[in-house]
PALUM-822924 format. One record per residue: residue in one letter; z, y, x of N, C-alpha, C in turn. Coordinates in steps of 0.2 Angstrom, whole numbers, plus 5000, padded with zeros to 4 digits. Each point is the difference from the previous one (the first is absolute). Layout:
// PALUM-822924
AZYXZYXZYX...
END
This chain:
// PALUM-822924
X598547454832499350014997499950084997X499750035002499750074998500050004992X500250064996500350004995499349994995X499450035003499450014997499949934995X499949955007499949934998500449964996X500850035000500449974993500050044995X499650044998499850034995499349975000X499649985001499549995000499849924997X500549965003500149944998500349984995X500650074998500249994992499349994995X500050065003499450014994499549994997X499649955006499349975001500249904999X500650015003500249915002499249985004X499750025004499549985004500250055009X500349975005500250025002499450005005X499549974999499650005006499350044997X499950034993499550074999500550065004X500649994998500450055005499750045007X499949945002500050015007499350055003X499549984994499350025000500250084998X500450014995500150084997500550024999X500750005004500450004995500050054996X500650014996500250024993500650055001X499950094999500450025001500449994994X500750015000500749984994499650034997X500050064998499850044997499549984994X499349985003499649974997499949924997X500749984998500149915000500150004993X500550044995499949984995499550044998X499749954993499550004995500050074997X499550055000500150074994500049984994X500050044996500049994995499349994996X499749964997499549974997499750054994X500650044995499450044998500350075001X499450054998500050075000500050024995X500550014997500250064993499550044998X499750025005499650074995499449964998X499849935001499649984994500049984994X500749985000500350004992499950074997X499950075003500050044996499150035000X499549975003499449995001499749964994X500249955000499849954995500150024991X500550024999499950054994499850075001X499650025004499950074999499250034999X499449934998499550034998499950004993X499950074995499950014995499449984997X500149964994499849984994499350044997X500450084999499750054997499650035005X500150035006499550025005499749955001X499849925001499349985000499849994994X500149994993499850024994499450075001X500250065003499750065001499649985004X500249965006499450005004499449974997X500249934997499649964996499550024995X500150054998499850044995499450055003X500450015002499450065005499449975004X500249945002499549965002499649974992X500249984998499649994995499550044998X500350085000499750044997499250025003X499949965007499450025003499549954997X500049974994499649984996499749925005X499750015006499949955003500150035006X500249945005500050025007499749955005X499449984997499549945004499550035005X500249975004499950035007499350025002X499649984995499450045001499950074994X500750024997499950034995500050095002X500150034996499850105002500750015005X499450035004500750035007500150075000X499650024996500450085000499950044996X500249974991500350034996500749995002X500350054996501050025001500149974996X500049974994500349954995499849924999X499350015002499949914999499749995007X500049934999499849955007500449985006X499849975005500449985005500250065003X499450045003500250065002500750045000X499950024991500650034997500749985004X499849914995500849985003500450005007X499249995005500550015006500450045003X499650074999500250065001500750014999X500249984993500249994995500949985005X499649935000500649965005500150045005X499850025004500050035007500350094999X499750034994500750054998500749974997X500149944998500649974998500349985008X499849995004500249975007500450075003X499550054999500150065004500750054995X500149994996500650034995500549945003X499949974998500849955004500250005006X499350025006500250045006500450055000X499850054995499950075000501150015000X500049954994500949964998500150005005X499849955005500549985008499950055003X499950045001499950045008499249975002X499750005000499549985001500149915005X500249984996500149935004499649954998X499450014996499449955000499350035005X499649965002499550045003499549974994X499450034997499649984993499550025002X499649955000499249995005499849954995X499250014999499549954999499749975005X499949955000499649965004499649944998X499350025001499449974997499149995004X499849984997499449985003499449974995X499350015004499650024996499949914999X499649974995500049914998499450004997X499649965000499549964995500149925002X499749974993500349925000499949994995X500349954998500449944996500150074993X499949974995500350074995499950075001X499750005006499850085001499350015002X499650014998499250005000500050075005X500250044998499950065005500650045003X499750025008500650035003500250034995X500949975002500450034995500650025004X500550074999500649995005500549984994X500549965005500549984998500650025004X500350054992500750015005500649984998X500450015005500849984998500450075000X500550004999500650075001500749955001X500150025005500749975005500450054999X500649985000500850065003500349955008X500050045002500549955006500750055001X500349965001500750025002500349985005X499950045006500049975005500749985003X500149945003500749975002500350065007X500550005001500450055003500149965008X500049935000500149965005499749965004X499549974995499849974999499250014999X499550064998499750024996499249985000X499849945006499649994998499949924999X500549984998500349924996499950044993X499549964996499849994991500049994997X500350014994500249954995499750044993X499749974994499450014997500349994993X499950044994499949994994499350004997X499649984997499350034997499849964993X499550054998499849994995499250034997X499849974996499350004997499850064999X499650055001499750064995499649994994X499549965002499449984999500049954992X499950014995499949974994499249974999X500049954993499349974998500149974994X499449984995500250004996499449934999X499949954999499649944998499350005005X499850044999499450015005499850035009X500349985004500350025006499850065001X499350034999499450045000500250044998X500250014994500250074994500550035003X499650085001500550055003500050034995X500050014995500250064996500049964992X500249974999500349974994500850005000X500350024994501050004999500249965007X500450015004500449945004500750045001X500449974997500450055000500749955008X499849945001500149975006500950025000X500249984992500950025001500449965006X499949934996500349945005499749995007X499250004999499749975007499750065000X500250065005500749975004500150095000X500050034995500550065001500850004999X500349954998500649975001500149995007X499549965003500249995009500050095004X499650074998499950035001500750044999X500150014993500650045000500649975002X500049945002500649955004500150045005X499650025006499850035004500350055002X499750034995500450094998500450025001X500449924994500650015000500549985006X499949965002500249975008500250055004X499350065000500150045004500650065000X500150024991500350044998500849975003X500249944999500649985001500250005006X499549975004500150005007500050055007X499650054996500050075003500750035002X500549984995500650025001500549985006X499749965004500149955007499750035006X500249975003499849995007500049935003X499549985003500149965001499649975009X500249945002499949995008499449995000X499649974997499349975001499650034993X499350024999499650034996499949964994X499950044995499949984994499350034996X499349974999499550034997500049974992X499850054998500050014991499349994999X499649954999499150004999500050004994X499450034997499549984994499149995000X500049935001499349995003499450004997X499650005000499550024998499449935001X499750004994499249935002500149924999X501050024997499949945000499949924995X499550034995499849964995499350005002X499650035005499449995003500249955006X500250005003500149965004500450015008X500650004995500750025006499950055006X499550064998499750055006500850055002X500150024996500550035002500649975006X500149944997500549975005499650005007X499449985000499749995006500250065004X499750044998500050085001500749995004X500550014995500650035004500249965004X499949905001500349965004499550045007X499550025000499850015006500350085004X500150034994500350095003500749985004X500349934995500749995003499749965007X499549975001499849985008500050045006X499550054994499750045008500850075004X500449994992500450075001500549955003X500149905002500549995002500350005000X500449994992500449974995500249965002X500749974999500349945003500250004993X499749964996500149984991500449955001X500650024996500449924999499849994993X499950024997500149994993499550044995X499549944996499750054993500449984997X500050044993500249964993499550034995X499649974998499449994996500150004993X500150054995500149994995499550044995X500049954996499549984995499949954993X500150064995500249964994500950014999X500150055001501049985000500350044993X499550004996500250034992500049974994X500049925002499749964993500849965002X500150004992500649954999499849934996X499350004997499849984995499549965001X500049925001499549965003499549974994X499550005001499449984995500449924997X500549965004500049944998500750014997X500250064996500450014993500750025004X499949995008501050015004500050105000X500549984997500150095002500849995004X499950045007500549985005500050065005X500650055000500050055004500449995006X500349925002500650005005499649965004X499350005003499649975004499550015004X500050015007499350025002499949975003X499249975003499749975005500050035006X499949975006499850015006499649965005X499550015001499449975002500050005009X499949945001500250025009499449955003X499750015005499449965006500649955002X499849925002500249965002500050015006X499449995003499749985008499750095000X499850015004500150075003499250044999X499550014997499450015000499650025007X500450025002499950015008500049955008X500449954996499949955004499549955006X500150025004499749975005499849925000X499549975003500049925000500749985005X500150025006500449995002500750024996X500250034998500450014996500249964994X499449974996500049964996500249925004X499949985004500349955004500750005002X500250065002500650004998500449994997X499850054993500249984995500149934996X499549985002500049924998500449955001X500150025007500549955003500750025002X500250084998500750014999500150024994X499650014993500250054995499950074999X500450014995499750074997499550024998X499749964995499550024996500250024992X500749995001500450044995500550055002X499750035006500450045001499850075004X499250034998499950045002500450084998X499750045004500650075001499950034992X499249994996500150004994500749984994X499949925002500549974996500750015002X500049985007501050055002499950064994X499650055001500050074996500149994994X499749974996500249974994500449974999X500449955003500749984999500550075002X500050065004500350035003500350074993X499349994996500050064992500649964998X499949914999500349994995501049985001X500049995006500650025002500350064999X499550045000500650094998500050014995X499249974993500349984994500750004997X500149925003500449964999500750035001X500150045006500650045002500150074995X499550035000499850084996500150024995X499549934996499750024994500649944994X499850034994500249954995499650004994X499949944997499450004994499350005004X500049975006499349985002499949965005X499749964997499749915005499550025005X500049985005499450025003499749915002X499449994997499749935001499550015005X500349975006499349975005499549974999X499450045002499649954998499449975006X500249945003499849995008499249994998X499650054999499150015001499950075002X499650035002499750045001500150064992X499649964998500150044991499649944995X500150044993499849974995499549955003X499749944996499549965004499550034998X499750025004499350015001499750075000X500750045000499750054999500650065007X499850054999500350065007500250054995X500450055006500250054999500250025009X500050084998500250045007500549985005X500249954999500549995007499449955004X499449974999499649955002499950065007X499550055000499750055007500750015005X500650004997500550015005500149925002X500049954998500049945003499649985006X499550024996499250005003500150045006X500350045000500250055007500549965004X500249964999500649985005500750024995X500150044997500750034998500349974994X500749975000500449984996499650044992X500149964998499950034988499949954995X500550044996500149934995499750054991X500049984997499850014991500650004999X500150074994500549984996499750024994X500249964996499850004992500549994996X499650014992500449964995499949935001X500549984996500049904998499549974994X500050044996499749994996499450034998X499250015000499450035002500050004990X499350075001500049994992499050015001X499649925001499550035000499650064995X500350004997499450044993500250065002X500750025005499750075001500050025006X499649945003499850035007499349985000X499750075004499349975001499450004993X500550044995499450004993499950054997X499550014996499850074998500550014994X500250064999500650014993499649994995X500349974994499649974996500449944996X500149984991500149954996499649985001X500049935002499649924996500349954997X499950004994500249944997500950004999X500050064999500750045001500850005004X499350005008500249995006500250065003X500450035002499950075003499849975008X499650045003499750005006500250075004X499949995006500150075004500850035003X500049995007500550035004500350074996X500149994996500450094997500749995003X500250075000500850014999500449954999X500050004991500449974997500049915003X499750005003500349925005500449995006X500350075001500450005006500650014997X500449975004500850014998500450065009X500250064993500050055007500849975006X500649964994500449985004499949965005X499749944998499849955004499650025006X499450045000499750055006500550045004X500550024997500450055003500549925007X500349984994500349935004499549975007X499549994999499549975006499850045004X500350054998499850075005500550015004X500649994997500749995004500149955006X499649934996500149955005499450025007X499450055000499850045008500450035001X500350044996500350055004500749975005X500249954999500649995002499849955005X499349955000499749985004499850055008X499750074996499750035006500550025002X500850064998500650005004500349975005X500349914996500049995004499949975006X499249995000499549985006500050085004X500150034998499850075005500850025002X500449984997500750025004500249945004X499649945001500249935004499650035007X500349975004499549985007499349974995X499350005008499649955000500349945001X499449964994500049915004500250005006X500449955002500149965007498950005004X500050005003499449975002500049945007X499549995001500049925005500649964999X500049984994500349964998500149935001X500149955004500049925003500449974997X499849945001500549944998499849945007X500749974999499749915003500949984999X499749935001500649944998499849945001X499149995001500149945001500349955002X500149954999500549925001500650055002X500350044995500650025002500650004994X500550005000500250014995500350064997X499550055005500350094996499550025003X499850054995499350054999500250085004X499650015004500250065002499550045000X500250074996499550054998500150085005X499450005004499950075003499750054997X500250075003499350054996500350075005X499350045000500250065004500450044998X500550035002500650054997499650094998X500249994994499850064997500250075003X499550035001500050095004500550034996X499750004994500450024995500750035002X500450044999500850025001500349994995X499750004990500349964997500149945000X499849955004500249934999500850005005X500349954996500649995003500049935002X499749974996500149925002499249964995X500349924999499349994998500449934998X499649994993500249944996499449954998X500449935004499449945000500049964993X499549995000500049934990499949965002X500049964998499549934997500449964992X499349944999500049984995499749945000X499849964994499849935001499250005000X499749965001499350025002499850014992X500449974994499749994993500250064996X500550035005500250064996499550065000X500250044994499650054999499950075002X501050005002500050085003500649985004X500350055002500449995004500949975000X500149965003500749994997500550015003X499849995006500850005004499650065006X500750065001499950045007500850025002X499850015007500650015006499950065002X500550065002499850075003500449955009X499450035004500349995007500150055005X499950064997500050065006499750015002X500050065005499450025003499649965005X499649964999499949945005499350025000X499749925006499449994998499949935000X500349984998499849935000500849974998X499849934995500749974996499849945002X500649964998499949925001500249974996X499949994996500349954992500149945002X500949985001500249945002499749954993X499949935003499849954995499750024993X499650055002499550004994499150005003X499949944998499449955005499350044995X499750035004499250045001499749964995X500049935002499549964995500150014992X500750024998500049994991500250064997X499950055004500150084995499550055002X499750054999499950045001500450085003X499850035005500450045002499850095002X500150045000499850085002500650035000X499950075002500550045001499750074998X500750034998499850084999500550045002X499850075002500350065002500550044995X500749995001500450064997500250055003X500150044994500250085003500749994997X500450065000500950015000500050034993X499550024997500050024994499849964995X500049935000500049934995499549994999X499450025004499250005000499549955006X499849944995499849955005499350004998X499649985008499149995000500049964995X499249974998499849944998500249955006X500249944995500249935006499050015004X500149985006499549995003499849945004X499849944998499849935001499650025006X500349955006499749985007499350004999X499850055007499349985001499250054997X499649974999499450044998500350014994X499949924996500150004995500350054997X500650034999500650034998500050075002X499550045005500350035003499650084994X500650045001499750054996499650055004X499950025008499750045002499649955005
END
């Protein structure tokens, strides 16, 4: 027997995917599963620098997206600039390794009575391998204070969402010092207390410019430790994920119907994918799943990237503190009211900051998603999962999952090499759920990617 296939058979114990792909030796055992340099990521966003940011944001008294666009000290205006000079110094540090562009357009609507522009300021850093594969940090510009209408009253917009804004910053700063296979954009958006304009906006520039987006991370609100219902808790954050796909097809949803994955959109993989590197990375933070779109009844900016086709989940605090979101500053009844400063904890910011930064890393040093991903097994008693083999020349091989259909994340996975296609002896299609994802040699794996429409991230 040809050496290939008794290497192949060791390693797989499936001798007949063998045959489909062999296995060179080379490529049979498992790489290593993590990458060191995120342990040194995950500590490395300062406390004190987004305090400065946060501050200086603050300092534009309001930044309500209908507010003065071309004073230098107050308004929306100011601060983007503002941002977009901060984008371009952190280039200026790398070698010029961000590219720092607005991108906007003119809107009336909903909250906006008259043509109004809305802009955002982006940094991209474009991937080396990779470079028109996605992966996204963002955050709010745009403040308000009780009356949605009022532009030019105090808003000082600490928590919601200049904490999302200088997370961003900061991201950038840390991760500048990399290089990385697939691209990383640094947003701060704009309109989105009027009515999510900004995300629209950019969900569509990333259409037209062709983006292959795996990844938002939508953050918003990641400076409160201190919940209106008395918990003060800095070891917690939320992550909010789409179930069923927004973009689904009627045909699609017939699928889904009758084989699953309504738990398992390329959203919610991404969301479960944060909190596995959490979990490996980080210490003194919980990441809580939270299987709905967002709060009830209410959005944030990852909704237009949904809406567009594209993976995005919310990241927030655990604990909300209504009286300082959304109010005019002000005692009542000797209530303090108003998003100020003093409500944001700059550790815990810094901490949530950490948990993108090490998200975007190591999604931008992994291969893409697996894509055309299958399964079948009926009346059989082993599931056998196919998918296209990735172009990519990082990937070395590719690791399958599955789990019980009640479980919540993932439990069990096998690395099988560079293949296309695995056969899971006696584990029967009907009582688990299953996907696959892409690793690289470098301990960097895609989001698990569930069979089919449902699951698929591109």
């Amino acid at each position: 027997m040809p050496s290939h296939l008794v290497a192949c058979t060791l390693a797989l114990g499936v001798f007949s995917a063998c045959l489909v792909t062999p296995v060179k030796a080379e490529n049979a055992a498992a790489p290593s599963q993590e990458d060191l340099r995120l342990y040194d990521i995950a500590t490395a966003p300062s406390p004190q620098r987004i305090e400065q940011d946060l501050r200086k944001l603050v300092s534009f008294g309001t930044r309500h997206t209908l507010s003065d666009t071309t004073s230098d000290t107050q308004g929306i205006g100011a601060a983007r600039r503002w941002i977009e000079a901060e984008f371009k110094r952190i280039s200026t540090e790398c070698g010029g390794c961000l590219e720092v562009l607005t991108v906007s357009d003119t809107v009336q609507g909903k909250r906006i009575a008259e043509p109004t522009e809305v802009v955002n300021v982006i940094a991209i850093q474009r991937g080396k391998a990779d470079p028109n594969r996605v992966v996204m940090m963002s955050g709010d510009i745009d403040s308000r204070v009780t009356d949605v209408l009022d532009a030019t009253s105090m808003s000082p917009g600490a928590n919601d969402n200049a904490s999302g804004v200088a997370g961003a910053i900061e991201a950038a700063r840390v991760l500048s010092k990399y290089q990385f296979n697939g691209t990383i954009v640094y947003a701060a958006l704009s309109g989105e207390e009027q009515g999510l304009y900004g995300g629209d906006i950019l969900a569509k520039y990333a259409q037209d410019n062709h983006w292959q987006v795996q990844a938002v991370l939508n953050n918003d609100m990641i400076g409160n430790i201190a919940g209106i219902n008395g918990v003060i808790n800095n070891s917690t954050v939320r992550i909010f994920s789409e179930g069923v796909r927004f973009v689904e097809t009627p045909e699609e949803a017939k699928q889904r119907y009758f084989g699953g994955g309504e738990n398992d959109s390329a959203s919610r993989n991404l969301a479960r994918k944060i909190k596995t590197l959490v979990d490996q990375y980080m210490t003194n933070l919980d990441v809580m799943l939270v299987y709905r779109l967002d709060r009830f009844g209410r959005g944030g900016h990852h909704l237009p990237f949904n809406k567009a086709g594209f993976p995005a989940v919310r990241v927030m605090e655990t604990n909300e503190h209504y009286d300082r979101q959304h109010q005019d500053i002000r005692n009542e009844n000797g209530i303090e009211y108003g998003d100020v400063i003093e409500g944001v904890d700059f550790d815990f910011n810094a901490k949530l900051t950490a948990l993108n930064a090490i998200s975007l890393a190591s999604m931008a040093w992994a291969p893409a998603p697996p894509t055309k991903v299958t399964i079948k097994g009926q009346v059989s008693p082993d599931t056998t999962l196919s998918w296209a083999k990735n172009a990519d020349k990082t990937v070395v091989g590719y690791r399958v999952y599955w789990r019980l259909t009640t479980e919540p994340e993932w439990t069990h996975s096998r690395y099988v090499g560079n293949v296309n296609e695995f056969i899971l002896k006696n584990r029967v299609i009907d009582n688990y759920l299953f996907g696959v994802a892409s690793v690289a040699a470098n301990g960097n794996a895609s989001p698990v990617v569930f069979p089919g429409a449902a699951g698929a991230f591109f």
